[in-house]
C-alpha positions as CSV (number, residue, x, y, z in Angstrom):
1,X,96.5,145.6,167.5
2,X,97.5,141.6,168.8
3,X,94.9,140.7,166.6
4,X,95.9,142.4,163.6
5,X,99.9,141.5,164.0
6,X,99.8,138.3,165.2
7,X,96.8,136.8,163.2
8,X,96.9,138.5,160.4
9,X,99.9,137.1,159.5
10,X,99.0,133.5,160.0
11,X,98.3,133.0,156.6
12,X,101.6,134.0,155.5
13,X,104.1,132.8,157.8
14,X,102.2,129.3,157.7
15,X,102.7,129.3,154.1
16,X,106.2,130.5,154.1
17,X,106.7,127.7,157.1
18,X,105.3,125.0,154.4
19,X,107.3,126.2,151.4
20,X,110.2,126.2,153.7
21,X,110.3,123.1,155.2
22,X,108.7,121.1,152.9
23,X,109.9,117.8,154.8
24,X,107.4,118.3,157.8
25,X,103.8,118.0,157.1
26,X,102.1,119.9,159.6
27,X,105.0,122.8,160.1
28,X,102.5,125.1,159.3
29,X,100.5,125.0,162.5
30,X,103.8,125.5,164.8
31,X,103.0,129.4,164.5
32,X,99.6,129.8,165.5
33,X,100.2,127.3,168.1
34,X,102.9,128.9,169.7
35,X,100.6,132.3,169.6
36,X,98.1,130.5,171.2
37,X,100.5,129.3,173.3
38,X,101.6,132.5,174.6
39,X,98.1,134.1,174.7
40,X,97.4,131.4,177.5
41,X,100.4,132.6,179.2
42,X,100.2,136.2,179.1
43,X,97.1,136.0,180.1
44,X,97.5,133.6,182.8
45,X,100.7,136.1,184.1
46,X,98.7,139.4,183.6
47,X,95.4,138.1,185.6
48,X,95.4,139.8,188.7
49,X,94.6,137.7,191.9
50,X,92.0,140.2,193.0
51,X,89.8,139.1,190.5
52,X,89.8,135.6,191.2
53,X,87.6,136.4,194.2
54,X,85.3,138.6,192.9
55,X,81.7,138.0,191.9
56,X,80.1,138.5,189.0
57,X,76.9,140.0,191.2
58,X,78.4,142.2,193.3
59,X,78.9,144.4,190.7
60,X,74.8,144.4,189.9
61,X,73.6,144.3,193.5
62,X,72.4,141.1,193.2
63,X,70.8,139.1,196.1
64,X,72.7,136.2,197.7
65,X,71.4,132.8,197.2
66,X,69.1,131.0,199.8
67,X,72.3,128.6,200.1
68,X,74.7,131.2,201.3
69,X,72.4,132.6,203.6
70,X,72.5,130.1,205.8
């Protein structure tokens, strides 16, 4: 749905942007910069901390490496 919206409409609001304010160069980047922009943060705010800790094996069954073991 994110995808769709937000760039979908890249095209068009970055042309609108340009025909707009036609005495900035590079206006047309500000909007998919700022939803870049606030990708990174929803993402870093919705990332819950239990997840930081887990590992990618332990899921699998995997064995521990020879390093840990010791």
């Amino acid at each position: 749905m994110g995808n769709g919206v937000f760039g979908g409409g890249v095209p068009f609001i970055a042309t609108l942007l340009a025909g707009t304010f036609t005495g900035i160069p590079l206006i047309g980047l500000v909007y998919p910069m700022s939803v870049a922009a606030l990708g990174v943060v929803v993402s870093a705010v919705g990332l819950r901390n239990e997840t930081r800790n887990v590992r990618i094996w332990d899921a699998v069954g995997g064995q521990e490496l020879a390093a840990e073991r010791t």
